[in-house]
Structures are given as structure tokens and as C-alpha cells.
Phi, psi and omega in degrees: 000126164293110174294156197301155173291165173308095170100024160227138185279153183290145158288150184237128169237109167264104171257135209212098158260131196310188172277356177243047184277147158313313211297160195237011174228032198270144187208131173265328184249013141312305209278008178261326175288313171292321199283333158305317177299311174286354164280342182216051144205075176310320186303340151298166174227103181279186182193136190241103198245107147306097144255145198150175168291193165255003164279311197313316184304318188301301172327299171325298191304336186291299198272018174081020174232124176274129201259133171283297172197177172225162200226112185271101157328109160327111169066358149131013198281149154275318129016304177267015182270002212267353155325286201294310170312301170309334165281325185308288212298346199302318202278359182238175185282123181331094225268161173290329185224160180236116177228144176246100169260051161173146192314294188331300153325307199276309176322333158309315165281327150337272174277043103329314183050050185301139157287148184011071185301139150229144169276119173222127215256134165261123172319140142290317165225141222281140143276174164293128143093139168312139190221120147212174183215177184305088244251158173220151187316143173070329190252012201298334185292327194265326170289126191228159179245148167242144158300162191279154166244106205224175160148194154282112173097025195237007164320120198106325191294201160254124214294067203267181162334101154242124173298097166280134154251122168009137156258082181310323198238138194271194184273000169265333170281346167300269180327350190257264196323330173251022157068050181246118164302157180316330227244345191304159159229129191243146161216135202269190158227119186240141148212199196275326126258138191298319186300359201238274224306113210244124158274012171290334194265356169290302251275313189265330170295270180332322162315295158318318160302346181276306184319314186264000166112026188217125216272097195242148175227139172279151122267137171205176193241132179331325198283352178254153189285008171222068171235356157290292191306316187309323195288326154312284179343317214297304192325318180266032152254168202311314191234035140081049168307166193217127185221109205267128142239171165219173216246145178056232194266166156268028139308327190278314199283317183359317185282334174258005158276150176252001151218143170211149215239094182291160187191117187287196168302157184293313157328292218302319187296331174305320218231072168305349184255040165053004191331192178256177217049022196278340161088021189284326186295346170278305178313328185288302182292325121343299155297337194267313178311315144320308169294331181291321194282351152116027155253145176282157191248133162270162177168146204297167186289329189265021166277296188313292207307330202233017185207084195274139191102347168282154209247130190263151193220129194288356165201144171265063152261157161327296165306292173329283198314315198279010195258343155272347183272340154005253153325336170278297197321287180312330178275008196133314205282136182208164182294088213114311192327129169243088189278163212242142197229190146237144207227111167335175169259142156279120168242126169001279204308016216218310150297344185082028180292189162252164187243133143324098232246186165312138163074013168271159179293112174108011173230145166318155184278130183241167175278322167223090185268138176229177147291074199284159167320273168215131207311142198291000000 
């Protein structure tokens, strides 16, 4: 790797597609995994390169990633983007490192002839400690990066990448804008692509919770492909259920739910042994990102294993999800309690980045400050 020049921060060039891309290797907890790095590694100078449309860019925008500029893929490929990727770096200063989050991407960057490309890729299943790696010519598909397996009661391990996402907006100002009462307890449904995420199984589990006395509202997002027939479903339950949607990811709302249900691909529910395409490793990343911000998370049993604290629900049913929130009900639990979690840090070095070193811009001040390779 070449190191950043002297008195300058190293460049990051991130080519990246969200989870509401056409493209099927489009990731929301890819872009919860960038927008965490770049919030606790100030010592970089990031550049965000969008492949997608312009909702995709917007999505990004949605989910807190200020975007550098964006590239729409011939026929929705990213693969044919890499001409447009190639022009993009021509016109700008050579970056130090090129990361690519998802195989598509990184082919793109391939053929690109990007400096010094890596991939860093989310796992089906989460390892210890953060990985990226060197993408070579020909193999860029066979290469992956993993998030750290951190949490809670997850001490000693390695301390990797957890998606915090900002809380721009606090949780009284959420709920005051979507009218949400004090006493409501809202649940969400998150994945990984928003379009996977079904509020019909919230619309009878918040049924069941009503029935029994417990005041439950869905949140759910314009982006799944079934919110229509859920806004039908609504008409037959029982107790007037109430389903808030919105526009663009729930990532953002996050803070104003008091539970959420993490959930993959229609595989991953299918598949308990994590098979392919099951999506855990995203699901991992989803979950913690729930867990930092202080709701408790449902999420399938090969999730829980790799996102300790999260709560396991043996399917994503209707039944399963109210048969854990009960017991939190019963127990105590209302709408606001937050309990205070904490998140590793993202470090450079962990990804192969270069690091701002002591007397470089955006590192402490030293007497004779440069720029090193990578951080210790």
C-alpha cells in the first residue's frame, strides 16, 4: 500500500450499493458497516462512489451517508459500471486505498484498475475480529471481509466494526413527527433489503398484542413489497390495529422503536443452518445495530449465536414474535426503557486502511508529524 502524502489525510475511495439497488448484492448493513467506520475514523478523508439509481443515492442519504457522486450500471449490472468507475477516478486524485462492499463492486473496480482495491464483504457467517482483503485479478468473487464478533458478554473476543447509527434526530422528536403515543410500543421489521421485510406478520402479531392488553403499533417502510396487502390485512383484525409506514429505510427511525425483529431473505428463514444466500451475516449486523441503540432484537437462533443479546424466536411468525414480547411486557418492560449498551470502535487497521498518524491532519499534534501506512 502506498502511504498518504505528508500533511495530508489518506483517501478512502468507498463504491458501495444500498439494500434498495435492482442489484441482489445491494446491502443496508454494508452501508450501516461504512457509515460506522466513517464516523470513528475522522483521520481519513472518505469519498462515497453510489452504484444505483437516484432513489439508491437518496437511500444512502437516508441512512446517513453523504454520497461523492453516483453511477447507474448499464441494465442494472454493476460489473458494466466499470468504464464509468474508471472515468470517475480519472478526474480526481489518486485514492490511497479503493474498498469495495459487495463482489459486484469490487469487479467494478476491477475493471477499473482502482488503486489498491479491497473488498470488504459481509459474511453469512460473522468470524472474529474484521477482515479485508487484497481483491487480484480474476478471484475478486472468492474474496470476503467479515465484521467483528463483538457485544455484549462477547468480551475477550475481537473487537470489530459495530454498526452505531447516529442518532440524528432524538426519540421524542421521532415519535412526535410520526404521532406516536407515549404509552404505544412500536415494532419494527428490519432486513437487509427493505423490500424482504413483510409487515403482514407484524399486522397479526400487534393484533395479538392488543388483544391482551398491550398497546403495540408496526412501524413499517414504503419499500417492502408487501405493504400493500398488509394495509389490507389491517381492515380484519380484530382490535384496530394501527401500522405507521414510511418512506425510504427504518434505520434512521430506529431509535423510536421499542422492539425489533430482525429478518433476511425468504432463504434465510427457510435455511436454520445458515445454507447459502441465508443472509446471517447481515442479520448480525442489524441486530447489533438494534442492540447498541437500546431495543431489544428478535432474530432467528443462527443470528442470536453471533449477536449475543439479542433474543431467539424459533420463526417469523406472528405467534413466535408475541410469544417473546410477553414475557418482556410481563416483566416490566415499556415503551422507552433503554437500557445503555456500548460499541467497539472501528479501527483502520482492521480493514488494511492507512491511518492518520500523531502531527497528520485530524491526529494529534506531534513536532514532526507524517503519515504512516497503517495503523498499529
Amino acid at each position: 500500500m502506498n502511504p498518504g502524502a505528508e500533511g495530508r489525510r489518506p483517501r478512502i475511495l468507498h463504491v458501495i450499493e444500498p439494500g434498495s439497488t435492482l442489484s441482489p448484492s445491494g446491502s443496508d448493513a454494508a452501508c450501516l458497516w461504512l457509515r460506522t467506520l466513517i464516523a470513528q475514523t475522522p483521520a481519513l478523508h472518505h469519498e462515497v462512489l453510489a452504484l444505483g439509481t437516484q432513489n439508491d443515492e437518496d437511500h444512502l442519504l437516508a441512512m446517513g451517508i453523504d454520497t461523492t457522486d453516483r453511477i447507474t450500471p448499464v441494465r442494472g449490472r454493476p460489473l458494466h459500471a466499470a468504464s464509468a468507475v474508471e472515468r470517475f477516478a480519472a478526474r480526481r486524485a489518486k485514492p490511497d486505498v479503493t474498498l469495495a462492499w459487495s463482489v459486484d463492486a469490487g469487479l467494478a473496480c476491477q475493471g477499473a484498475r482502482t488503486h489498491d482495491l479491497r473488498l470488504a464483504l459481509v459474511r453469512r457467517a460473522i468470524e472474529t475480529g474484521p477482515k479485508a482483503v487484497r481483491a487480484r485479478p480474476g478471484d475478486a468473487a472468492d474474496q470476503t471481509a467479515s465484521p467483528g464478533d463483538a457485544g455484549p458478554g462477547a468480551e475477550g473476543r475481537g473487537a470489530g466494526v459495530w454498526p452505531l447509527p447516529a442518532q440524528a434526530r432524538s426519540r421524542e422528536d421521532i415519535r412526535t413527527a410520526l404521532e406516536i403515543e407515549d404509552h404505544e410500543l412500536v415494532v419494527a421489521v428490519l432486513s437487509d433489503r427493505p423490500g424482504h421485510a413483510d409487515p403482514r406478520v407484524l399486522i397479526w402479531a400487534v393484533d395479538m398484542l392488543r388483544l391482551i392488553g398491550i398497546p403495540a403499533t408496526a412501524l413499517a417502510s414504503s419499500l417492502s413489497r408487501t405493504v400493500s396487502p398488509a394495509r389490507r390485512m389491517m381492515a380484519k383484525a380484530r382490535m384496530g390495529v394501527g401500522m405507521i409506514v414510511v418512506d425510504g429505510p427504518l434505520t434512521e427511525l430506529m431509535p423510536a422503536c421499542d422492539v425489533l425483529v430482525v429478518t433476511g431473505d425468504p432463504g434465510m428463514n427457510k435455511a436454520p443452518d445458515g445454507g447459502e444466500g441465508a443472509g446471517v451475516g447481515s442479520c448480525v449486523l442489524l441486530a447489533r445495530a438494534g442492540l447498541v441503540q437500546g431495543s431489544p432484537v428478535l432474530a432467528l437462533p443462527q443470528v442470536v449465536e453471533a449477536a449475543p443479546g439479542a433474543i431467539a424466536v424459533s420463526a417469523m411468525t406472528p405467534s413466535a414474535i408475541v410469544d417473546q414480547i410477553v414475557p418482556l411486557w410481563r416483566a416490566g418492560f415499556r415503551p422507552g426503557d433503554r437500557p445503555i449498551r456500548a460499541a467497539p470502535e472501528a479501527r483502520a487497521a482492521e480493514l488494511g486502511l492507512p491511518c492518520a498518524r500523531p502531527g497528520a491532519p485530524g491526529g494529534p499534534p506531534r513536532d514532526a508529524g507524517r503519515v504512516e501506512e497503517v495503523c498499529p
